[in-house]
FIKE-957205 format. One line per 2 residues: number of its first residue (from 1); their letters; for each residue x, y, z of N, C-alpha, C, CB. Coordinates in steps of 0.2 Angstrom, whole numbers, padded with zeros to 4 digits. Glycine has a CB too. Layout:
N
NUM	A	X:Y:Z:X:Y:Z:X:Y:Z:X:Y:Z ~ ...
REM end
This chain:
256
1	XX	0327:0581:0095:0328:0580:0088:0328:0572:0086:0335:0582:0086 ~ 0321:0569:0085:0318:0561:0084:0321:0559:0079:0310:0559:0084
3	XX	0321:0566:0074:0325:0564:0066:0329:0561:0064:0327:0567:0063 ~ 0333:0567:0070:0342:0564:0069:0344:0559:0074:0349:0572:0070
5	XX	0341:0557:0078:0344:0550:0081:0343:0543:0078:0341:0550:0089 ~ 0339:0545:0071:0340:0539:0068:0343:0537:0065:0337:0538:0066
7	XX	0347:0543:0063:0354:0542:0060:0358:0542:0062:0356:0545:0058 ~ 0361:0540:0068:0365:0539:0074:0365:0531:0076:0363:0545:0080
9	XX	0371:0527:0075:0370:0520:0080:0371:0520:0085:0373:0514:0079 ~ 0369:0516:0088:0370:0516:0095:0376:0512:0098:0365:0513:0096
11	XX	0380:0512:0100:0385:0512:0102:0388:0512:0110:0387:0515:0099 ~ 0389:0504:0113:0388:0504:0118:0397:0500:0121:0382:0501:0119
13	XX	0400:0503:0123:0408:0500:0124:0408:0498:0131:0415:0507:0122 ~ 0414:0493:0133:0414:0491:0138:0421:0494:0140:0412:0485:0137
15	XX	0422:0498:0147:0427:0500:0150:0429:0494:0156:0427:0506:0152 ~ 0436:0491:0156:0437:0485:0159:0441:0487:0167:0441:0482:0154
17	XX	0446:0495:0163:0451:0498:0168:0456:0490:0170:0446:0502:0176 ~ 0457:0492:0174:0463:0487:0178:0461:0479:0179:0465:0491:0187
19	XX	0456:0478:0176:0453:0470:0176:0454:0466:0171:0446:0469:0177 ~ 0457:0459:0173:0455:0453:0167:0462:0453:0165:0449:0456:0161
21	XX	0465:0446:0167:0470:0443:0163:0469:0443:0154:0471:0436:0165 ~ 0473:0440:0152:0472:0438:0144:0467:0432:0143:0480:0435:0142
23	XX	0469:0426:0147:0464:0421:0148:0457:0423:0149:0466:0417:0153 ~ 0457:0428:0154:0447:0428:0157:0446:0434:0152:0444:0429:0167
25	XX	0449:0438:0149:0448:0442:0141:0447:0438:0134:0455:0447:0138 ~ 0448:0433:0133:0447:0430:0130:0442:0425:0131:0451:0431:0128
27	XX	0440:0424:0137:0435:0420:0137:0429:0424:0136:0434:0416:0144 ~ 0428:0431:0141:0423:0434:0140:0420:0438:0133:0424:0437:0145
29	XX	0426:0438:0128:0424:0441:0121:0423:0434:0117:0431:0446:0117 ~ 0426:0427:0117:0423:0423:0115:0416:0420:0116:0426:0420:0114
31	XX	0413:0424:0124:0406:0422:0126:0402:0426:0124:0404:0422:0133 ~ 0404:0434:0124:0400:0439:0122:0399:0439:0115:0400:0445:0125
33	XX	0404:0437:0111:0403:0435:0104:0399:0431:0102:0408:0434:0101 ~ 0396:0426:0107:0390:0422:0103:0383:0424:0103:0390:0414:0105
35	XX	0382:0429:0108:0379:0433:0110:0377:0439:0106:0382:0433:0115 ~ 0381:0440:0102:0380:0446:0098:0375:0447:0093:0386:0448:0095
37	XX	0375:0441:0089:0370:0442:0087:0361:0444:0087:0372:0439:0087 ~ 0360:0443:0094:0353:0449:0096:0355:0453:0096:0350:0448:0102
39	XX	0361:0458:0093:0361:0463:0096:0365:0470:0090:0363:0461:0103 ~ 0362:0466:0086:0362:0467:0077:0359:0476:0076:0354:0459:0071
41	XX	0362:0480:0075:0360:0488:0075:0364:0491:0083:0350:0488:0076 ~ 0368:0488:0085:0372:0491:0091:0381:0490:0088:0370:0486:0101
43	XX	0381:0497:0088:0391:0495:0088:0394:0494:0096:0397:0504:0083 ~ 0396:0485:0096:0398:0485:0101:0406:0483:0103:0394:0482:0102
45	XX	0409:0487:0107:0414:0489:0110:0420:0485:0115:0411:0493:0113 ~ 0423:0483:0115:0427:0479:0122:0433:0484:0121:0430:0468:0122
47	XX	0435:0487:0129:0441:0488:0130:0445:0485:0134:0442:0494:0130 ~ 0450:0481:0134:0454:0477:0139:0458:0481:0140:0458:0471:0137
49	XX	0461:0479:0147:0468:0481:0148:0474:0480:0143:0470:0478:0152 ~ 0481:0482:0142:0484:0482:0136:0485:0475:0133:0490:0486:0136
51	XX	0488:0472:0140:0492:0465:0140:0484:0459:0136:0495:0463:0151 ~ 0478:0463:0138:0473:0456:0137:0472:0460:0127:0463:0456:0145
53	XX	0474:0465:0123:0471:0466:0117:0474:0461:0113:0472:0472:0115 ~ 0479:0459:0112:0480:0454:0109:0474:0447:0107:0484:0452:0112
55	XX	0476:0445:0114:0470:0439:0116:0460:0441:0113:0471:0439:0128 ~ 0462:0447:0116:0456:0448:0114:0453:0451:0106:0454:0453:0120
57	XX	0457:0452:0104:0457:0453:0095:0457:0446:0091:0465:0459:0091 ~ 0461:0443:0094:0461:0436:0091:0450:0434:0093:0469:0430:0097
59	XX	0450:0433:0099:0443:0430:0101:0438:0433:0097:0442:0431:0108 ~ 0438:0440:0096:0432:0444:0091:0434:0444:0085:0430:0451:0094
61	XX	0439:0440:0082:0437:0438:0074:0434:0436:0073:0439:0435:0071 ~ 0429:0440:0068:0423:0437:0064:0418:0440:0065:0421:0429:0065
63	XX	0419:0444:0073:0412:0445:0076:0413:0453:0074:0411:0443:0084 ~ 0406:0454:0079:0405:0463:0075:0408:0466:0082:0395:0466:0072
65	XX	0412:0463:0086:0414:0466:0092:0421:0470:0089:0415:0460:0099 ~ 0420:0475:0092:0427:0480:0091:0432:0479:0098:0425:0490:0090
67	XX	0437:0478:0096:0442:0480:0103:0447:0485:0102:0448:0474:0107 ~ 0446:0490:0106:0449:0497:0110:0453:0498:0114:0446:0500:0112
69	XX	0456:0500:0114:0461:0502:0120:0459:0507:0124:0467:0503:0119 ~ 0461:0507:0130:0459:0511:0136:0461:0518:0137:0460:0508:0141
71	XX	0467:0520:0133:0471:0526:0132:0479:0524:0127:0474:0530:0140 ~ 0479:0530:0124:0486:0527:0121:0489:0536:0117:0485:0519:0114
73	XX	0495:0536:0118:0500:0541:0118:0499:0544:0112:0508:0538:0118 ~ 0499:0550:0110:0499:0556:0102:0506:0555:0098:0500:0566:0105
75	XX	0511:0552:0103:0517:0551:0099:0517:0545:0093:0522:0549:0105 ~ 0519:0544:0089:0520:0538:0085:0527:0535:0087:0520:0539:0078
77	XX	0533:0537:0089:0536:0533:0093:0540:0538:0097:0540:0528:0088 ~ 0544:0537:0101:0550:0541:0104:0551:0537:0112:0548:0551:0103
79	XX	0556:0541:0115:0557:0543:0122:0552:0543:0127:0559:0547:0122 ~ 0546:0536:0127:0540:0539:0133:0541:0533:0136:0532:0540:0131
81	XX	0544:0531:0140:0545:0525:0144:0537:0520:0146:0549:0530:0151 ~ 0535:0515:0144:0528:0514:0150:0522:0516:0143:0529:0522:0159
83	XX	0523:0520:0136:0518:0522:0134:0516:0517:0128:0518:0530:0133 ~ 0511:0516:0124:0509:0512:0118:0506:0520:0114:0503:0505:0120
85	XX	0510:0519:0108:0507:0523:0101:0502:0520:0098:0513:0525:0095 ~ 0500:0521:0092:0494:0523:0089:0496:0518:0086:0492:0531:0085
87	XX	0501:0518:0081:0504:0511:0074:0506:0506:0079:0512:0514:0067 ~ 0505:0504:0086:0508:0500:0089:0502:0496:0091:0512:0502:0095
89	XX	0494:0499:0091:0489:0497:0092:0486:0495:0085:0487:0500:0096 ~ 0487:0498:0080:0483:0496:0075:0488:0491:0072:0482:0502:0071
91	XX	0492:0489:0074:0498:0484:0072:0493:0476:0077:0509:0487:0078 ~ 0493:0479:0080:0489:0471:0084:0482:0471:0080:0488:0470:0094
93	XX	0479:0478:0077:0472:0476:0075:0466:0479:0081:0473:0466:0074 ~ 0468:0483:0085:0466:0487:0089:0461:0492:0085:0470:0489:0093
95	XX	0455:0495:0087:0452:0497:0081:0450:0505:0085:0443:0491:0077 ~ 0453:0506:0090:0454:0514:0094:0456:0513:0100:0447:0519:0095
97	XX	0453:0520:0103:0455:0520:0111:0449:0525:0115:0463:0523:0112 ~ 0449:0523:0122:0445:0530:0126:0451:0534:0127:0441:0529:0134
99	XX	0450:0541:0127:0455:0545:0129:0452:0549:0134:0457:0548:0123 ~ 0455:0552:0138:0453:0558:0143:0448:0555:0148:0449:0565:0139
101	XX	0449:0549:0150:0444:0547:0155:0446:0549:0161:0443:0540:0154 ~ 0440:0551:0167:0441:0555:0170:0448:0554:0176:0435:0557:0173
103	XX	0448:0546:0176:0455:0543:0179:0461:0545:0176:0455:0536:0180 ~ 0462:0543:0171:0468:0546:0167:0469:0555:0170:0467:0544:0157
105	XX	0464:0559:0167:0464:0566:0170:0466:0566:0178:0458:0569:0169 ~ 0463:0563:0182:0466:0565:0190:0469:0561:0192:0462:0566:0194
107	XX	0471:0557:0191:0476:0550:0195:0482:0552:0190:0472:0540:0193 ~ 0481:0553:0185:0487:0555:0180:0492:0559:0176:0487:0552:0178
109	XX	0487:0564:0178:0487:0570:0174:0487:0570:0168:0492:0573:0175 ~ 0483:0567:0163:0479:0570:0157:0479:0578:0157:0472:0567:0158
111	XX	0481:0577:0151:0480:0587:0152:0477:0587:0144:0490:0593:0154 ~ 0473:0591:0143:0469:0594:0138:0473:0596:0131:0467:0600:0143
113	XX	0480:0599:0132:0483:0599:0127:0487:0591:0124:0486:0604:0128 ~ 0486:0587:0128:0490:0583:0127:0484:0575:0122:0492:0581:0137
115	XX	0476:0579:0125:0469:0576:0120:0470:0579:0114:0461:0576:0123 ~ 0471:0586:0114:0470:0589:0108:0474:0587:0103:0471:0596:0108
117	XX	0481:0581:0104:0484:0579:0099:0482:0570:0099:0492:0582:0100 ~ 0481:0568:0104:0476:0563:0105:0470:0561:0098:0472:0567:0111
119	XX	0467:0564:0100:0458:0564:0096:0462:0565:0088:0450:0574:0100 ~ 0464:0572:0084:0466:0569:0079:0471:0564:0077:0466:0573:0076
121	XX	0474:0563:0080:0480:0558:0077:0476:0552:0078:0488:0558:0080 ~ 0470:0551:0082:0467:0545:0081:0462:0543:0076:0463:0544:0086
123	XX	0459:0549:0074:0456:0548:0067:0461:0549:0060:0450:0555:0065 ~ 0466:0552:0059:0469:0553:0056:0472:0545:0053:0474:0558:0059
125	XX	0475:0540:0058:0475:0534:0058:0469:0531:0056:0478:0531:0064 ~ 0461:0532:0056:0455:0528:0056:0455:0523:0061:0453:0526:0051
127	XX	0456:0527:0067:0454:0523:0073:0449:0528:0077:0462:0521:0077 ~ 0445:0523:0078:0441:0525:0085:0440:0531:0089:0442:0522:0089
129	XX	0439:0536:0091:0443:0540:0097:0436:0542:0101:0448:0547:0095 ~ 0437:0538:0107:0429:0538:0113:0434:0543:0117:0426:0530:0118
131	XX	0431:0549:0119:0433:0557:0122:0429:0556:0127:0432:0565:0117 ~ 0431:0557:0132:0429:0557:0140:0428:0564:0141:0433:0555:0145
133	XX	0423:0566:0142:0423:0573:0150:0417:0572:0154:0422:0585:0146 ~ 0418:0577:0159:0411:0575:0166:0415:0580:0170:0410:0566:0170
135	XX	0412:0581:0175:0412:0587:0180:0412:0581:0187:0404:0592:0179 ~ 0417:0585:0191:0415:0584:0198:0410:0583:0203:0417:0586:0200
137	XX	0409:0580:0208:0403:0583:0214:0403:0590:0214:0405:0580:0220 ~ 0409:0592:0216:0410:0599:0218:0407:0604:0214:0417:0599:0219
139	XX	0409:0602:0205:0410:0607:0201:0401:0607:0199:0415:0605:0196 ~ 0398:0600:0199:0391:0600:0199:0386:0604:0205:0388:0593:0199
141	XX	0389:0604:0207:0387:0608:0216:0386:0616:0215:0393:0607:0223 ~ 0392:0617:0212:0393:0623:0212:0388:0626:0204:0401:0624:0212
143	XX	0387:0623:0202:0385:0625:0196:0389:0626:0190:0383:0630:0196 ~ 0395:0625:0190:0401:0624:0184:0399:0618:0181:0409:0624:0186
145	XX	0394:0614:0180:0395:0610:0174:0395:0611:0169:0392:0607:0173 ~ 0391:0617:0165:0394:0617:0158:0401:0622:0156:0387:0620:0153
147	XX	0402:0625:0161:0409:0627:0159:0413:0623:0160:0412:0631:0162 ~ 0413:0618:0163:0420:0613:0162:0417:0609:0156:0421:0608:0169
149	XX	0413:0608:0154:0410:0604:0149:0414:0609:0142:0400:0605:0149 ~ 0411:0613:0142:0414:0618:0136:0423:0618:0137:0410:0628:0137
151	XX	0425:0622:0142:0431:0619:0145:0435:0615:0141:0429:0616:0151 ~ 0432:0608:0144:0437:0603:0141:0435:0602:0133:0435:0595:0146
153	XX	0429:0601:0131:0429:0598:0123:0433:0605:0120:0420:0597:0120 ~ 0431:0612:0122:0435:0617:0117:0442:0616:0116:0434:0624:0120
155	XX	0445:0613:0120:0451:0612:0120:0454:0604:0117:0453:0614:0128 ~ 0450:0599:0119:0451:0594:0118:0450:0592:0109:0448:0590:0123
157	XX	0445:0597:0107:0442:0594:0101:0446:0602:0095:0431:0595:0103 ~ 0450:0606:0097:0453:0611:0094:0456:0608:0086:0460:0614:0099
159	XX	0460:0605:0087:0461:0602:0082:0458:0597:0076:0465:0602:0084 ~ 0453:0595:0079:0452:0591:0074:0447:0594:0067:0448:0584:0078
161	XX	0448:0593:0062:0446:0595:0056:0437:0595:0057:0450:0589:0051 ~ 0433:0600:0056:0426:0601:0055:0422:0594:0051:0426:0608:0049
163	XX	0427:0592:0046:0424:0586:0043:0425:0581:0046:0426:0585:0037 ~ 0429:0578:0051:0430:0572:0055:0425:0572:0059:0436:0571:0059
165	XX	0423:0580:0062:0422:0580:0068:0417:0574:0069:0419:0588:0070 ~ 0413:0573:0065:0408:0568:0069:0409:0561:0068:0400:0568:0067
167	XX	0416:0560:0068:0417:0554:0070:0420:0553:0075:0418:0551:0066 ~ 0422:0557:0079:0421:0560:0087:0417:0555:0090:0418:0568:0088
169	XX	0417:0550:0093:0411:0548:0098:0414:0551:0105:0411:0538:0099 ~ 0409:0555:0110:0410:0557:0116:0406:0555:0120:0410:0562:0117
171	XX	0410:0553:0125:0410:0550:0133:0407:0555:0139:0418:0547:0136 ~ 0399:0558:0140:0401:0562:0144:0399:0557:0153:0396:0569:0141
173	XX	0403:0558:0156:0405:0555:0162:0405:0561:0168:0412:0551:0161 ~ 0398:0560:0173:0399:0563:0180:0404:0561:0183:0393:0563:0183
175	XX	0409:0563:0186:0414:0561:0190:0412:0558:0195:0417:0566:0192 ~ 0406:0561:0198:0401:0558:0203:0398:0553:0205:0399:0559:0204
177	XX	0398:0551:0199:0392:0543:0197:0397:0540:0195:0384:0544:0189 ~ 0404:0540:0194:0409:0533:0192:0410:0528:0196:0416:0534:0190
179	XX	0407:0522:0196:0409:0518:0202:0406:0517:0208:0414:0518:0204 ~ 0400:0525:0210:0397:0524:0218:0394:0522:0217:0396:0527:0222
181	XX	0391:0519:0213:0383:0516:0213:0377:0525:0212:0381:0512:0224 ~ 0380:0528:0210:0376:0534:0208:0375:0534:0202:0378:0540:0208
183	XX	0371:0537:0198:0369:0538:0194:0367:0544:0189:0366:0536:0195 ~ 0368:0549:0187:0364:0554:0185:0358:0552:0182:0367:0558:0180
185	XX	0351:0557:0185:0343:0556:0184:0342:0558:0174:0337:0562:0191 ~ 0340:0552:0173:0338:0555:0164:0340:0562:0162:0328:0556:0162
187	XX	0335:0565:0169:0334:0574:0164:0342:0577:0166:0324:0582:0168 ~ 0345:0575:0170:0352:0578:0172:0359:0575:0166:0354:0574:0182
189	XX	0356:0567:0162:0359:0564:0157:0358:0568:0152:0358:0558:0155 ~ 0353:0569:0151:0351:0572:0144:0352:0580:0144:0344:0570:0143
191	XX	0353:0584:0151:0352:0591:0148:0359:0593:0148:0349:0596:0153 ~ 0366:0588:0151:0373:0586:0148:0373:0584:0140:0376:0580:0153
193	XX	0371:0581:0139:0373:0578:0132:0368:0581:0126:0372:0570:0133 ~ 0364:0585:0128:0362:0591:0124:0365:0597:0124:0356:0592:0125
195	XX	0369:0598:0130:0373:0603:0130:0379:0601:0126:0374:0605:0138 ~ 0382:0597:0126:0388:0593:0123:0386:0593:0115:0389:0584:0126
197	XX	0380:0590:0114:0379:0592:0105:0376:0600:0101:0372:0587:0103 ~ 0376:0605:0107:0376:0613:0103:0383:0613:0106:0371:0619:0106
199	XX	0386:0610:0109:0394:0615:0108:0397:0611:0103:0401:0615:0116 ~ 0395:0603:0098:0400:0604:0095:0396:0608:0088:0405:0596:0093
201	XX	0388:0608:0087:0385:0611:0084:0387:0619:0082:0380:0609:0086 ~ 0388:0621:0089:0395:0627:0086:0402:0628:0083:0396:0629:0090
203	XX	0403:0622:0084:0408:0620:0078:0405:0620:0071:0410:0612:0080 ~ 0400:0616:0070:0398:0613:0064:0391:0610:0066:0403:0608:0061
205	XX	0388:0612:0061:0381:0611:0062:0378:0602:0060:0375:0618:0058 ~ 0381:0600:0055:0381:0593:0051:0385:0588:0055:0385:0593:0042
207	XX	0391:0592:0060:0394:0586:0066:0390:0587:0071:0403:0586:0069 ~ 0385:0589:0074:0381:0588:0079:0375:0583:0076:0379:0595:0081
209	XX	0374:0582:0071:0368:0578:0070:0373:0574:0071:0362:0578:0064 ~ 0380:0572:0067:0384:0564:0067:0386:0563:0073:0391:0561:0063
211	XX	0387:0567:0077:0391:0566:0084:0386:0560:0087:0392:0573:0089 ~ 0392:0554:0091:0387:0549:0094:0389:0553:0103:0390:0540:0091
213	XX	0385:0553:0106:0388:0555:0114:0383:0550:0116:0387:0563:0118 ~ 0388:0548:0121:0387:0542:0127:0386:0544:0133:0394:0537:0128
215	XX	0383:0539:0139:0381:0540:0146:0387:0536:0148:0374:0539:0149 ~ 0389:0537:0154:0393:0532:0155:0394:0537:0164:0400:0530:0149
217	XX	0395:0531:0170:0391:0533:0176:0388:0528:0178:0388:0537:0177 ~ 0391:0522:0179:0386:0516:0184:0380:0516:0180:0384:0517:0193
219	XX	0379:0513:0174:0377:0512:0169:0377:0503:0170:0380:0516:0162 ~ 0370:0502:0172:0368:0495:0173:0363:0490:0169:0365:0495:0178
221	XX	0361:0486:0169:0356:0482:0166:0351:0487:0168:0356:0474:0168 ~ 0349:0488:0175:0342:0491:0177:0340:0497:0174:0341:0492:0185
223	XX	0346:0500:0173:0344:0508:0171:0345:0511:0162:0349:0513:0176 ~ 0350:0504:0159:0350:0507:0153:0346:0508:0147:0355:0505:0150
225	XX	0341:0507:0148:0336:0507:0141:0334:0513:0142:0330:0500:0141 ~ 0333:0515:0148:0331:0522:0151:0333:0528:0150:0332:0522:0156
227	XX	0342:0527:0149:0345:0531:0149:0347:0532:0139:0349:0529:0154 ~ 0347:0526:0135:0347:0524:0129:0343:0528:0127:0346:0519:0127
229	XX	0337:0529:0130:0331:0532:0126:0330:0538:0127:0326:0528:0126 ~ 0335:0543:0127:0335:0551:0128:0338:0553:0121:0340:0554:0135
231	XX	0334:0559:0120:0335:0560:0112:0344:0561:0110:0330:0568:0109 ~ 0347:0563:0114:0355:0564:0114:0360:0559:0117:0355:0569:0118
233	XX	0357:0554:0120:0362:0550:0122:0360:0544:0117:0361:0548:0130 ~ 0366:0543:0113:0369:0537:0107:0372:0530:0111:0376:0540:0102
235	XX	0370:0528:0117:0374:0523:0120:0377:0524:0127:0380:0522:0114 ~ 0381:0520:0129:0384:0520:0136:0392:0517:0135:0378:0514:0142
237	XX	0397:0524:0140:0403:0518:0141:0402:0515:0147:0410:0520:0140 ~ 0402:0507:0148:0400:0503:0155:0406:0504:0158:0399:0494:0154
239	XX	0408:0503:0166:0414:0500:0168:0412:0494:0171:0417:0504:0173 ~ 0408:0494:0179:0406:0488:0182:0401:0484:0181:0405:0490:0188
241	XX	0397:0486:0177:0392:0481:0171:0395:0478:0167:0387:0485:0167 ~ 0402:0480:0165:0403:0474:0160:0410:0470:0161:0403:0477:0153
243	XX	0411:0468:0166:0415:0465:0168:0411:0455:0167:0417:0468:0176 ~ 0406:0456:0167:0400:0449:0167:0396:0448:0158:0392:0451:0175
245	XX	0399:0445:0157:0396:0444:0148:0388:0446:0150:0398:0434:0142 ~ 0383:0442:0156:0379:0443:0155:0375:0450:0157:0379:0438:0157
247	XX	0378:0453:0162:0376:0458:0161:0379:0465:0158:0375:0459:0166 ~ 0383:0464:0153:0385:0468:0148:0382:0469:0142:0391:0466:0146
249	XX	0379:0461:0140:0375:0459:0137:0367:0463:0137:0376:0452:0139 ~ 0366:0463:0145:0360:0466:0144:0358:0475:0144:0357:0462:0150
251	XX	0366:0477:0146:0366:0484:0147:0365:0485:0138:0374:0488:0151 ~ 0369:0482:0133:0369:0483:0125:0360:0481:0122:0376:0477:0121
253	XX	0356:0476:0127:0350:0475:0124:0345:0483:0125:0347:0468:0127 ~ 0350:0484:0129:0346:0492:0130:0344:0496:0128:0347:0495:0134
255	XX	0350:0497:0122:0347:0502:0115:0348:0499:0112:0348:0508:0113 ~ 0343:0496:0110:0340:0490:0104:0335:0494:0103:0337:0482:0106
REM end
């Protein structure tokens, strides 16, 4: 569909996970913010750890860099020992969050109902909400990719309103390609994230053309213009590429 990806930005975020004081977050968003400039038609993304958002919203004043947060709680306040709400981020000027990323799900137990109140109370505030799902080795082996695919978004995406829906950005992430140096091959990206835009197109046929869906899976400088340029993939979320303004820098010139 060449039509409708023209109507789509591109949109390329930076996942940090457990890296980066305040100090080297705020060096590296005041580097990559001078930097941004070339790269005028990409909505571009930093998510710090919590302790560095501060630092780092202060540094990307002025610029067209967004900072996100890496997960944050459905609650608006109460009894969650350890958790940050929604008006606690938008209070520092945080502009979303990723949610359901496949670590939070297995290291922490993420659970599905727990995104479904997630995702809308993130738009409901007009914040961001980058939605993660991906399949295991195992579950790609076996052939359950798109049921877990269907799986997770039917459930994660339940509640949000038909008319938000596309402003949903989704993260689809092979479990298998996070961090080993794997990759999913073009036609295995793209036949995921064509599968990802008829399930929300069964939702609604006007949020499948706005839906933006992302690659994300050891997403480098060498491979992202590659992967940018599949009629269904809108962008990349980085983890180990964007720890280096310089090569963050060059994964985002990739879909240009």
């Amino acid at each position: 569909m060449p039509e409708d990806r023209h109507q789509r930005r591109p949109l390329v975020a930076a996942n940090w996970k457990m890296n980066k004081s305040a100090g080297e977050a705020r060096e590296f968003v005041a580097g990559f913010a001078r930097r941004s400039g070339s790269l005028k038609g990409v909505d571009l993304v930093v998510c710090p750890p919590y302790t560095a958002l501060p630092a780092s919203v202060e540094a990307a004043s002025g610029s067209p860099i967004a900072i996100c947060a890496q997960n944050v709680h459905q609650e608006e306040s109460g009894a969650f020992t350890g958790e940050v709400s929604i008006p606690m981020l938008a209070d520092l000027g945080v502009g979303g969050a990723i949610v359901g990323h496949s670590e939070r799900r297995q290291l922490f137990g993420e659970t599905d109902e727990a995104l479904a109140r997630k995702v809308p109370a993130l738009l409901a505030a007009d914040l961001l909400a980058i939605l993660c799902c991906g399949e295991t080795e195992g579950e790609r082996d076996a052939g359950e990719t798109e049921a877990v695919l269907r799986r997770q978004l039917q459930a994660d995406l339940a509640d949000v309103d038909a008319a938000r829906l596309g402003d949903v950005v989704i993260a689809y992430e092979p479990i298998w390609a996070i961090g080993t140096g794997r990759t999913a091959t073009p036609g295995q990206a793209q036949e995921a994230c064509e599968f990802i835009r008829g399930l929300v197109a069964g939702i609604d046929a006007g949020a499948a053309t706005a839906v933006r869906i992302l690659y994300g899976g050891s997403v480098k400088p060498g491979n992202a213009a590659e992967l940018f340029a599949l009629p269904d993939v809108d962008g990349g979320l980085v983890g180990g590429a964007s720890l280096a303004v310089e090569d963050f820098t060059a994964v985002c010139e990739g879909a240009l």
